[in-house]
Phi, psi and omega in degrees: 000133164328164183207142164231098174343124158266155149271143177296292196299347157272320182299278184332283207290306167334287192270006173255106182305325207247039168259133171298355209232357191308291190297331173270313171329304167309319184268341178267326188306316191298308188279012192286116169247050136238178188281119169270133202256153185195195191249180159264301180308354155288319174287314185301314144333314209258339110030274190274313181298284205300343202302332203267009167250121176317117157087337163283351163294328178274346182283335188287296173333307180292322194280339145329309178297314173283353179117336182322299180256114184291164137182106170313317204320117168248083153013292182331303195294309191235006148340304202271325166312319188277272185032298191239353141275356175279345171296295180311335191235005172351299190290318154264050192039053182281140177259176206302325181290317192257356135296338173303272192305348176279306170312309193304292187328332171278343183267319188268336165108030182203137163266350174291147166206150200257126161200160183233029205236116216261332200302330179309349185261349166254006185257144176255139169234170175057211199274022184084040160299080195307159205252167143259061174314139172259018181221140114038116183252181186105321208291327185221151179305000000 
């Protein structure tokens, strides 16, 4: 099955009604007929963004537990790979979840990714790859 990048800021915009990015977050996710694939660190991210809506930590959490949100990622395993990509991307301060998804995009064969995150249009994955974002970038750092 196809796989498709999650981003920290479409799980936020899902689940915060009063992110402007909600309702298109929403309509690619309900229509994705692929596996959306992600991190821990994205989960933790969107965790923490979220603590202040009721009820969204256990939602992020459930769509882990059932499978909604996949994530191959073994740390252990691809350290030294994120590693050298947080090296690599230094000067823009990439941070540890979008060196995560850089690495996963390389493990998995894919540059789509559901991001609001603009930096996707300068991170390379794999052999010096653009990334495909599917949503409108800029909206969110």
């Amino acid at each position: 099955m196809k796989a498709l990048l999650l981003d920290t800021g479409v799980i936020v915009a899902l689940l915060d009604r009063s992110e402007r990015t909600h309702a298109e977050c929403a309509r690619l996710v309900q229509g994705a007929s692929v596996q959306l694939v992600t991190c821990e660190a994205v989960i933790a991210e969107s965790c923490y963004l979220t603590r202040g809506l009721p009820g969204a930590g256990e939602a992020i959490l459930e769509n882990v537990a059932t499978g909604v949100f996949r994530i191959p990622l073994h740390l252990s395993e691809s350290a030294r790979s994120i590693q050298r990509t947080l090296k690599k991307y230094a000067d823009r301060k990439v941070d540890f979840a979008d060196a995560c998804l850089i690495h996963l995009a390389t493990e998995i064969g894919t540059g789509e990714i559901l991001t609001l995150d603009s930096d996707f249009l300068v991170y390379r994955w794999g052999t010096n790859q653009r990334f495909r974002p599917l949503l409108p970038l800029g909206t969110r750092g």
